[in-house]
VOBA-1610 file (N, C-alpha, C; in pm, whole numbers, padded with zeros to 5 digits, always signed):
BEGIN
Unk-00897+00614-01720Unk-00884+00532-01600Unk-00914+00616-01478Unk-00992+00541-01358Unk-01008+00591-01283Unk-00877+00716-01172Unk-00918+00815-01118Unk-00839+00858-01048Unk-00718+00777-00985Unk-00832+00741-00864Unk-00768+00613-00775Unk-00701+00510-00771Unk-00662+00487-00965Unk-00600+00363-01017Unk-00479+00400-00971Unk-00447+00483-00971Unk-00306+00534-01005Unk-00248+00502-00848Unk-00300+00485-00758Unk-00220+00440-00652Unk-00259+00269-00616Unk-00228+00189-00755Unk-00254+00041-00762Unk-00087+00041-00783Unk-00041-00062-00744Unk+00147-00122-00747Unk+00055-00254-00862Unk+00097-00263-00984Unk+00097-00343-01032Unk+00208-00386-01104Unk+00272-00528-01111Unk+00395-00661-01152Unk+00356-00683-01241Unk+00455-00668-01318Unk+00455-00716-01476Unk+00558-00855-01474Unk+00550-00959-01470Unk+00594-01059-01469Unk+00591-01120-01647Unk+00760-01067-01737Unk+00742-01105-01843Unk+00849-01224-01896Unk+00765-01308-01910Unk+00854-01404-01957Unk+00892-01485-02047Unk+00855-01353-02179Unk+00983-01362-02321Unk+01102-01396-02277Unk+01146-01460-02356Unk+01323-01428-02371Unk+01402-01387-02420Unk+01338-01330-02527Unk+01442-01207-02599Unk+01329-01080-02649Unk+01204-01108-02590Unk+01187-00970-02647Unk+01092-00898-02539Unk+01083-00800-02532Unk+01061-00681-02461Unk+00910-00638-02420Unk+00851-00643-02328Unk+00701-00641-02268Unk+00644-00534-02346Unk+00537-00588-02383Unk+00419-00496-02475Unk+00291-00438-02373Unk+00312-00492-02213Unk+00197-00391-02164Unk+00306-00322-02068Unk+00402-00347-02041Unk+00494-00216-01959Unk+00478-00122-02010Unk+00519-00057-02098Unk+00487+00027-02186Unk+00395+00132-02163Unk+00248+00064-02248Unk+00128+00093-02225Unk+00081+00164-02069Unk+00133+00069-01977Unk+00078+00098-01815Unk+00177+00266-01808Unk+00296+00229-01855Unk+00367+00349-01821Unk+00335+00471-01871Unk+00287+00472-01961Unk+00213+00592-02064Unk+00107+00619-01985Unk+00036+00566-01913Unk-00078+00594-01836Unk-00031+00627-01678Unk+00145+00641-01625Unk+00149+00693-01545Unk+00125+00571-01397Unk+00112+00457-01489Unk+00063+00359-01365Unk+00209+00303-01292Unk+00176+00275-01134Unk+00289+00194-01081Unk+00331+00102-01101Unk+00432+00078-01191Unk+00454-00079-01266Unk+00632-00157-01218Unk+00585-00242-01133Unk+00715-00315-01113Unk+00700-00435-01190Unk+00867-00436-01233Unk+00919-00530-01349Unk+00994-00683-01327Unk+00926-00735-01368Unk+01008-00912-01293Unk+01020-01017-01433Unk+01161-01101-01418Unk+01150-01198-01560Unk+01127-01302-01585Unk+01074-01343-01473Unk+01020-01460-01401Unk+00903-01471-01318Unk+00818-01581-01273Unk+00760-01596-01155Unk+00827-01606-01026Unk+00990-01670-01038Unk+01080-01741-00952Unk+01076-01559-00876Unk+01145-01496-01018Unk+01187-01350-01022Unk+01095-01260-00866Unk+00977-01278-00927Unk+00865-01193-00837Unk+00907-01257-00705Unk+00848-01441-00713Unk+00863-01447-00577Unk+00988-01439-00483Unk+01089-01375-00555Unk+01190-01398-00457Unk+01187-01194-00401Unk+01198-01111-00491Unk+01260-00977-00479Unk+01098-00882-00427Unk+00983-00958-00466Unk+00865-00869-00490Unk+00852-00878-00353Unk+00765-00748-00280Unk+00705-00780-00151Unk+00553-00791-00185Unk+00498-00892-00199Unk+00352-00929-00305Unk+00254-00861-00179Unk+00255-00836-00043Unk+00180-00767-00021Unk+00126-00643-00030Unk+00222-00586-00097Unk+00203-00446-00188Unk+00181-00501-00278Unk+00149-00516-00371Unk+00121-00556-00512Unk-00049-00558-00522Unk-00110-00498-00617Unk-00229-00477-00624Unk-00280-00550-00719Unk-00234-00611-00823Unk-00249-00693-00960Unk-00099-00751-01020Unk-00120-00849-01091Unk+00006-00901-01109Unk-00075-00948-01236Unk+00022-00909-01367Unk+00000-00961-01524Unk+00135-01055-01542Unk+00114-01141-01585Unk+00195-01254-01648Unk+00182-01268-01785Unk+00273-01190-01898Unk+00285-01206-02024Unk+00378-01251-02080Unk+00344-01377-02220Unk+00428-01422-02235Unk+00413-01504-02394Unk+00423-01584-02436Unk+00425-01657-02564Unk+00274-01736-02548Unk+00286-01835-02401Unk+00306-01911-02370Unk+00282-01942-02232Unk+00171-02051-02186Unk+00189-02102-02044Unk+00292-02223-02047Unk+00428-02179-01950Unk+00482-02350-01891Unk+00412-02416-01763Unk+00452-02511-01717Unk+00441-02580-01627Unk+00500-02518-01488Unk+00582-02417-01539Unk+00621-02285-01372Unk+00510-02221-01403Unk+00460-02151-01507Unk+00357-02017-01455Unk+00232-02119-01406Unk+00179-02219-01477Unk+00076-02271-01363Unk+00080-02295-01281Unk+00240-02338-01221Unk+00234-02382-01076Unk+00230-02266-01026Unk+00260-02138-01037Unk+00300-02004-00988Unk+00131-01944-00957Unk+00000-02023-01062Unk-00113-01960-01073Unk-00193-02058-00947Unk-00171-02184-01003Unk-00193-02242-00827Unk-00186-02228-00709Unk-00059-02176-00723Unk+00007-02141-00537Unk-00074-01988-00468Unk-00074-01900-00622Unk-00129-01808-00579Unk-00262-01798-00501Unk-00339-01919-00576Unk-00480-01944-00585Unk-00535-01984-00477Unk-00426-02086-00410Unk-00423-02148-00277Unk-00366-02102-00168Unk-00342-01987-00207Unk-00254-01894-00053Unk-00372-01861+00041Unk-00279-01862+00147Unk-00401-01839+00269Unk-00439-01700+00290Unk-00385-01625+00197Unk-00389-01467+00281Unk-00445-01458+00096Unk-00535-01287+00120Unk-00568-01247-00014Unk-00426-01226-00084Unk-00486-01251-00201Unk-00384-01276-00305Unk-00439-01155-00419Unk-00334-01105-00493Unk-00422-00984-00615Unk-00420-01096-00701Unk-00516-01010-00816Unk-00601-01094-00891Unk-00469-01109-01005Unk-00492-01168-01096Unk-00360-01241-01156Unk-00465-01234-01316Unk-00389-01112-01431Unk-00434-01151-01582Unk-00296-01206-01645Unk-00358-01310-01724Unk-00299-01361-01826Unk-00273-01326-01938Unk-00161-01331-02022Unk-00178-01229-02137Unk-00041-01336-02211Unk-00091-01392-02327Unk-00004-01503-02471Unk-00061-01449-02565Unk+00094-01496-02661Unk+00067-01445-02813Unk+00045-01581-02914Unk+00042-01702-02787Unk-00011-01817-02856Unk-00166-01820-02885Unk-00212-01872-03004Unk-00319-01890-03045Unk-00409-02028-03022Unk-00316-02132-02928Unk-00395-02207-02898Unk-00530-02198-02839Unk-00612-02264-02826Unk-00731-02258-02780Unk-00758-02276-02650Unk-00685-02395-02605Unk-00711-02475-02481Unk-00635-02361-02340Unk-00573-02256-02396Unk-00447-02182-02302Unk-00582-02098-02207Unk-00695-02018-02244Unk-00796-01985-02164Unk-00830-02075-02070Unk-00933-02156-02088Unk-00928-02250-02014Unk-00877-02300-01896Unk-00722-02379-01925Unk-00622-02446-01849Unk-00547-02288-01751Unk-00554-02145-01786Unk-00496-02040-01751Unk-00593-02054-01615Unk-00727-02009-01633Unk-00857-01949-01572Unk-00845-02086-01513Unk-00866-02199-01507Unk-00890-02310-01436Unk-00794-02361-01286Unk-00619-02287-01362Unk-00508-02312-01279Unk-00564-02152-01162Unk-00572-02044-01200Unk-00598-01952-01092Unk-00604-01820-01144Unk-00585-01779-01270Unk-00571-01670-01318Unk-00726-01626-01312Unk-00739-01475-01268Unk-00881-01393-01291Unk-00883-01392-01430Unk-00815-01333-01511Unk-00866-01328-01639Unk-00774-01343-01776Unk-00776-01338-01888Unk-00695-01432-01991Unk-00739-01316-02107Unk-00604-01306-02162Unk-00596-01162-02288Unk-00545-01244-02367Unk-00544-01216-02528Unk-00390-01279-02638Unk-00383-01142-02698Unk-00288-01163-02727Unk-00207-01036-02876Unk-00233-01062-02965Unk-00275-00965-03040Unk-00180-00816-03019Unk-00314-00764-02882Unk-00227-00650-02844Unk-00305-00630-02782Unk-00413-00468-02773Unk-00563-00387-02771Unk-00571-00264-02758Unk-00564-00248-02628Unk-00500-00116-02647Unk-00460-00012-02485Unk-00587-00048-02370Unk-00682+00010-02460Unk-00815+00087-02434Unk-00884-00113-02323Unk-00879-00191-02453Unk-00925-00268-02378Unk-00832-00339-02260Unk-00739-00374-02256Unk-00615-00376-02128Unk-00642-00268-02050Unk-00715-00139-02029Unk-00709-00079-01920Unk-00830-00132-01867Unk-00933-00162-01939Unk-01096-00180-01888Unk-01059-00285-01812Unk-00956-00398-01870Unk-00965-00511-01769Unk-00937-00505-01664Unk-00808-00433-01653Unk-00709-00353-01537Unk-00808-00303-01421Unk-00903-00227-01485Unk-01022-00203-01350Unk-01080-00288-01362Unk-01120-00331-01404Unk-01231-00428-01406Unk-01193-00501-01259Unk-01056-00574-01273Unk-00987-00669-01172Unk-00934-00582-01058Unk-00927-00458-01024Unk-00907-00371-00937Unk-01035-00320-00840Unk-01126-00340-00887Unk-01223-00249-00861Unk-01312-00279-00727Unk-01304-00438-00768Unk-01340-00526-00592Unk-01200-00493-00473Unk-01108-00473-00498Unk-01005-00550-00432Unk-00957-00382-00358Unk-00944-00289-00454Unk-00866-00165-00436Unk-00946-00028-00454Unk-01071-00014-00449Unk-01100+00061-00410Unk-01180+00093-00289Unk-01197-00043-00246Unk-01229+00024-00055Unk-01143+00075+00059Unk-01034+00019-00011Unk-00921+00053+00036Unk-00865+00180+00029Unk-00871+00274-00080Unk-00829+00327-00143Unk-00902+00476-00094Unk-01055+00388-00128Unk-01140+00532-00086Unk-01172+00557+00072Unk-01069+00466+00170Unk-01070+00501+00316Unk-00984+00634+00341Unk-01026+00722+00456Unk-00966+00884+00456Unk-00951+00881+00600Unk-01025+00815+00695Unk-00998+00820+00810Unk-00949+00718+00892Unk-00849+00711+00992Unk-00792+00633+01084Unk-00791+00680+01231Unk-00859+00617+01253Unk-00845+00677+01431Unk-00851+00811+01463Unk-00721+00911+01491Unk-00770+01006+01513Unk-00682+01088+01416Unk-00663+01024+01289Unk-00594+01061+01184Unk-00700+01084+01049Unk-00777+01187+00992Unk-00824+01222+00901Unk-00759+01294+00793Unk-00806+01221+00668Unk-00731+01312+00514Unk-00814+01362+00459Unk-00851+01479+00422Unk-00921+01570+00365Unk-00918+01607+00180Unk-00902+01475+00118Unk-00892+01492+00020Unk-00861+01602-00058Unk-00987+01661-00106Unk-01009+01769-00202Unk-00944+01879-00176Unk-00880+01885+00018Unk-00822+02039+00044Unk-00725+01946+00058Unk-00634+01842+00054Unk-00552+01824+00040Unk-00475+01857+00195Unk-00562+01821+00314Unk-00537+01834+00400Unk-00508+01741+00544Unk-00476+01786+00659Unk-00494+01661+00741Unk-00560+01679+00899Unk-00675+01606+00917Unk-00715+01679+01044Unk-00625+01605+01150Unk-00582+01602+01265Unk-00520+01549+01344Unk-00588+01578+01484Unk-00638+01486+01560Unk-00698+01471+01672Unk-00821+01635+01643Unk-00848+01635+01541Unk-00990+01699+01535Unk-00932+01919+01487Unk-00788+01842+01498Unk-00691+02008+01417Unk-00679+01968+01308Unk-00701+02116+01232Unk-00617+02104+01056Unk-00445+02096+01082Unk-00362+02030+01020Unk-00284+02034+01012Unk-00226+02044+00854Unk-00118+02166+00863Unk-00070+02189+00747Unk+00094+02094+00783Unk+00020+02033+00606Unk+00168+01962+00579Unk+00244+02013+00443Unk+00336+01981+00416Unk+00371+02027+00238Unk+00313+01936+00179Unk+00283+01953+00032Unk+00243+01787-00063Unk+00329+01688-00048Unk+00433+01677-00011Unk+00501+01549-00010Unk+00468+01409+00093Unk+00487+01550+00190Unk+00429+01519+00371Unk+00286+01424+00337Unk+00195+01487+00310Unk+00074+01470+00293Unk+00062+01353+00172Unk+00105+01335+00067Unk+00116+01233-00004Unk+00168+01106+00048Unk+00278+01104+00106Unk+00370+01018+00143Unk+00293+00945+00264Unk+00244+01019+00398Unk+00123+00958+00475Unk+00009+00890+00440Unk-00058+00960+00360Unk-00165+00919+00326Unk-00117+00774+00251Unk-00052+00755+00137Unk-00018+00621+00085Unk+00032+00513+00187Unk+00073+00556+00300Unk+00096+00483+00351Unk-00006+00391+00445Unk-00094+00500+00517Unk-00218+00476+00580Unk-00299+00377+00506Unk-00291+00441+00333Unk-00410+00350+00281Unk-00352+00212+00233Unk-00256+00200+00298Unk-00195+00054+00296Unk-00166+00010+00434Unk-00275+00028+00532Unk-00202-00002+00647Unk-00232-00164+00689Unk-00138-00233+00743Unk-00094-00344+00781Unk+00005-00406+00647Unk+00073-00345+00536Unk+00130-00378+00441Unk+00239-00334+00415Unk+00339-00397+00351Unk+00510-00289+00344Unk+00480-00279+00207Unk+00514-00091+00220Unk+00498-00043+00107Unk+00663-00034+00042Unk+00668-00129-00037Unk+00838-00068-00102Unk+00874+00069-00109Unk+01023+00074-00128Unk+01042+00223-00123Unk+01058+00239-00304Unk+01089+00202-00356Unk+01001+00189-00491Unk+00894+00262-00534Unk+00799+00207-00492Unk+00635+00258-00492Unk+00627+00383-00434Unk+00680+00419-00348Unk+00694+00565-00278Unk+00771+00632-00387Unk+00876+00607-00424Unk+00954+00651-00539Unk+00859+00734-00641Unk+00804+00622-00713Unk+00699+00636-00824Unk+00594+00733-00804Unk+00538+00715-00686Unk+00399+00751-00678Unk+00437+00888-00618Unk+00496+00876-00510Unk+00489+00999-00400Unk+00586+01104-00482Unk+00739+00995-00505Unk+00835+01147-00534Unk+00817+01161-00687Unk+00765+01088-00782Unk+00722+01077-00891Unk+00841+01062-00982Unk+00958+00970-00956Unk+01074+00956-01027Unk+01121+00847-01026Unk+01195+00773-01099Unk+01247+00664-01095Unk+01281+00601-00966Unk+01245+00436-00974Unk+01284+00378-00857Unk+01357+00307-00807Unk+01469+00345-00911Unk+01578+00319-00871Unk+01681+00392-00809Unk+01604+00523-00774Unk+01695+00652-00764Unk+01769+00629-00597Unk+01874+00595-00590Unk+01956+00612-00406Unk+01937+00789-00363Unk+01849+00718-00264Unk+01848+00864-00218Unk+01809+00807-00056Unk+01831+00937+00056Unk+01764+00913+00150Unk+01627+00985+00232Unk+01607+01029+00114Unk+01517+01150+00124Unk+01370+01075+00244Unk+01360+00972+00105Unk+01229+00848+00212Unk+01265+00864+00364Unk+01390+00857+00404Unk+01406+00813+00570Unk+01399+00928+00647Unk+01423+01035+00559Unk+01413+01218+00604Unk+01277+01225+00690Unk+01186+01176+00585Unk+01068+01254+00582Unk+00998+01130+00676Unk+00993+00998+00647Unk+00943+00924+00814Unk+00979+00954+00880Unk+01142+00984+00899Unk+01138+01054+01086Unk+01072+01112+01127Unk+01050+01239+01007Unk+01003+01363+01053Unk+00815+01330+01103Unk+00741+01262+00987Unk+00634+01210+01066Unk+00662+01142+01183Unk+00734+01050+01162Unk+00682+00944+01274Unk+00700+01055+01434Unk+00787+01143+01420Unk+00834+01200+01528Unk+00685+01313+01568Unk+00671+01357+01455Unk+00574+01466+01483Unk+00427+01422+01489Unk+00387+01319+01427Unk+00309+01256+01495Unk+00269+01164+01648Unk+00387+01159+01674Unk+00391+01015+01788Unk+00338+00876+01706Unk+00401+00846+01595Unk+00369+00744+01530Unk+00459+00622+01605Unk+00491+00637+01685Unk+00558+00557+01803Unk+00485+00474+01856Unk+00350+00444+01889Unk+00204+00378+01936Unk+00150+00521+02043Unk+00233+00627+02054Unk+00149+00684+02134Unk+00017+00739+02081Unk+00010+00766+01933Unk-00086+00816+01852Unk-00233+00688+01834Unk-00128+00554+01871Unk-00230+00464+01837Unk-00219+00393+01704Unk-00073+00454+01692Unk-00034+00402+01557Unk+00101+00390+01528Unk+00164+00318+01476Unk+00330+00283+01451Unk+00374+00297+01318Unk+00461+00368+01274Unk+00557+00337+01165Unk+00654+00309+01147Unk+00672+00152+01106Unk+00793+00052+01102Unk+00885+00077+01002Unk+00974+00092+01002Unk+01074+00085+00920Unk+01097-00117+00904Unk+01069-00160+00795Unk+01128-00296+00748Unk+01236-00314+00632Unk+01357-00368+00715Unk+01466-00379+00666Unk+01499-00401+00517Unk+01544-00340+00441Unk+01532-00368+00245Unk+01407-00386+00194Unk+01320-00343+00293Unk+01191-00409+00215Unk+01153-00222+00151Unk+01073-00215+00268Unk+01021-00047+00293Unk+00970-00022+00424Unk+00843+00026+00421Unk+00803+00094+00491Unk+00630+00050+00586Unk+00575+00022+00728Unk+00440-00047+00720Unk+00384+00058+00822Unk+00266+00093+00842Unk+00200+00186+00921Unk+00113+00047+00994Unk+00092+00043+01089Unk-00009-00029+01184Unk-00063-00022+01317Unk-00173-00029+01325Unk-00226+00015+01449Unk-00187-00038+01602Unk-00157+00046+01687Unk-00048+00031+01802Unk-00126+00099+01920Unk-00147+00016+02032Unk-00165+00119+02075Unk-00141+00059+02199Unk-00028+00009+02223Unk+00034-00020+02323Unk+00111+00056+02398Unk+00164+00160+02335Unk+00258+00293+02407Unk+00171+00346+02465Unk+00026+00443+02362Unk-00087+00489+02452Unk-00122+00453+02556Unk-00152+00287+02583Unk-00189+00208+02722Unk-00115+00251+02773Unk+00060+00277+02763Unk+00120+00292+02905Unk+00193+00412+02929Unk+00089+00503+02838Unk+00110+00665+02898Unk-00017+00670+03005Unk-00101+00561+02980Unk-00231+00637+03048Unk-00199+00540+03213Unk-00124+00466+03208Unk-00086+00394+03321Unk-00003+00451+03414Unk+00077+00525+03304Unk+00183+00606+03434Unk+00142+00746+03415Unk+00036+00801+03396Unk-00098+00939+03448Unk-00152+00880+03585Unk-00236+00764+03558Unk-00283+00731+03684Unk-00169+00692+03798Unk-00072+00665+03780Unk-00004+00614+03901Unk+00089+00753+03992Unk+00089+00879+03853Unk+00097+00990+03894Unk+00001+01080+03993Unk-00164+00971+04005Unk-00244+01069+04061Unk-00260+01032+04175Unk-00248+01187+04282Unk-00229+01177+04411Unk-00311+01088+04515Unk-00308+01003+04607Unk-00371+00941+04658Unk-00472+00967+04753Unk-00369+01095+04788Unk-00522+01176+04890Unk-00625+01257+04864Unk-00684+01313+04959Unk-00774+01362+04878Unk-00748+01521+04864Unk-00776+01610+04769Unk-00728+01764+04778Unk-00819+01858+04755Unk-00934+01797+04820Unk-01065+01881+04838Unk-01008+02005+04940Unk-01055+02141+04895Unk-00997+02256+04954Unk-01149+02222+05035Unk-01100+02266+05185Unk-01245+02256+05269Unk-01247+02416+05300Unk-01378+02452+05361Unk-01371+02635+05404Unk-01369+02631+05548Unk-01275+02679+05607Unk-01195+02733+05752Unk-01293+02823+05796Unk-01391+02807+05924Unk-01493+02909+05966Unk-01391+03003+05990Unk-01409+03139+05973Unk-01324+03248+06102Unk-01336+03235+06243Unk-01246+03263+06313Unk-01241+03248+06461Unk-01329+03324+06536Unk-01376+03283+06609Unk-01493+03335+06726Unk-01470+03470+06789Unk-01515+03589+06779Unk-01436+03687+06871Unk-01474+03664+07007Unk-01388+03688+07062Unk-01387+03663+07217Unk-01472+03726+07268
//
């Protein structure tokens, strides 16, 4: 799988009832960001779906909730991630009626790894990697390969965390990134772990950047959700308003004083 997959948030929406998801698993062995829901109801109530990069719905079985759930998606006004289907029913007609209600694409069980990842990009590949492969913001540049950050046209040394934790955020900008997904990706540990480490380390950017809008850019703290970076640059406007109202009105042209005439 591609590099870049690995910073996809993909929902596993499984809705067995007594038995236990067969692509959680799989995604997790591959290190992928996988949030877990037991329902559609489930997702839409706890998920923040604008982070969410793909959403799989596996199950026996389509009801009459997951199509309505594939509809709504289908018909949302804002982009929506692409939505695979995945039953261990053998009916025929379930492709079809799946792909017709809104689903991108339709799997059955059992299932191979190999081919569940191809699809996985396959359905990623329009959506998340332009995104993904953006490095620059305003006057905020990421230097990939050195693992670096230029800032208004300086290298700036950060630690890996620093530098991880920004950058994911940037390349989600206008979106709340759960603190979850930061969990996973950035601190690379469970996401369920209470910690306050996350709120440590935004201060410390937001402060040392001027991620305040003076940079031209804001980082929001959103309440139980997480975390959104977005472009601001309303503070900037009114640093540069009260510069000019600082500048003197007269004029302070030094003029040259002839010497005095000798008598």
């Amino acid at each position: 799988m591609e590099r870049y997959y690995h910073s996809a948030v993909i929902a596993v929406i499984s809705t067995h009832a007594n038995r236990a998801s067969v692509v959680e698993p799989m995604l997790k062995r591959l290190e992928l960001t996988t949030l877990s829901f037991r329902s559609c109801a489930h997702f839409l109530q706890h998920s923040p779906t604008s982070a969410v990069d793909l959403i799989i719905i596996e199950g026996y079985t389509l009801t009459q909730v997951e199509l309505q759930f594939l509809k709504a998606m289908r018909d949302s006004p804002t982009d929506s991630a692409p939505i695979i289907v995945i039953v261990g029913n053998n009916d025929d007609r379930l492709a079809s009626i799946a792909l017709k209600a809104g689903a991108d694409d339709f799997m059955r069980k059992p299932l191979q790894q190999a081919e569940l990842m191809a699809r996985i990009e396959r359905s990623l590949r329009h959506s998340l990697y332009p995104r993904i492969a953006r490095t620059k913001f305003g006057c905020f540049e990421f230097l990939i390969d050195q693992r670096q950050l230029a800032f208004k046209g300086d290298i700036i040394r950060l630690r890996p965390r620093e530098f991880d934790l920004l950058l994911c955020l940037f390349q989600q900008e206008g979106r709340v990134v759960p603190r979850e997904v930061l969990l996973v990706n950035v601190w690379q540990t469970v996401p369920s772990l209470p910690t306050r480490s996350i709120d440590t380390y935004v201060s410390r950017l937001r402060k040392r950047f001027s991620l305040n809008g003076k940079s031209g850019w804001s980082l929001i703290s959103v309440y139980q959700r997480g975390y959104c970076i977005v472009e601001d640059h309303s503070a900037a406007d009114v640093d540069l308003a009260e510069a000019a109202e600082d500048a003197p009105d007269y004029d302070v042209t030094i003029k040259k004083i002839p010497p005095p005439k000798k008598g």
